[in-house]
C-alpha positions, 0 to 999 in steps of 0.5 A, a space after each residue: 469484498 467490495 462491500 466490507 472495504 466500503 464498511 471499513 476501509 483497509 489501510 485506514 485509521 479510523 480512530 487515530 489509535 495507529 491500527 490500520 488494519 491487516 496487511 500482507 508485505 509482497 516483496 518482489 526485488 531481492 538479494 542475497 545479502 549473506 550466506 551463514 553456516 551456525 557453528 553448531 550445524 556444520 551441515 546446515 547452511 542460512 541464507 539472508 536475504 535483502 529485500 529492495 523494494 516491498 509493497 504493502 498490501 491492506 486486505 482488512 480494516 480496523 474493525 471502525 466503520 468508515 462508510 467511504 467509497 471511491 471518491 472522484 479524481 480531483 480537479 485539473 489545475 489548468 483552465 481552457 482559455 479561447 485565444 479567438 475574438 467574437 465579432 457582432 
């Protein structure tokens, strides 16, 4: 698995055409936002519901090879300064 998202990145547009691969929604807060009875079924009852808060999740890329790896975090933008003095 590791090997294909290495061949070509999930979630990445590799030729600028807007496809990034597939994806699956994990929906994890909800609520209920009606209850609804059709007028043509009286015993059926449809609930909607309301999604708050979905996160996506990219399981395939866009069939371009992107050949990226993990790359290393980025540098911190602090710097270490010795507040001493040196002495001969």
């Amino acid at each position: 698995m590791w090997a294909s998202w290495v061949y070509d990145n999930p979630g990445i547009d590799s030729d600028n055409d807007s496809l990034f691969g597939e994806y699956r929604l994990c929906c994890l807060d909800t609520l209920i936002d009606y209850i609804d009875t059709p007028q043509t079924e009286t015993l059926k009852i449809d609930t909607h519901w309301l999604y708050n808060q979905c996160d996506t999740f990219w399981y395939k890329g866009d069939n371009v090879p992107d050949f990226r790896g993990a790359s290393p975090p980025p540098s911190p933008a602090s710097w270490a300064v010795c507040g001493c003095t040196l002495s001969r």
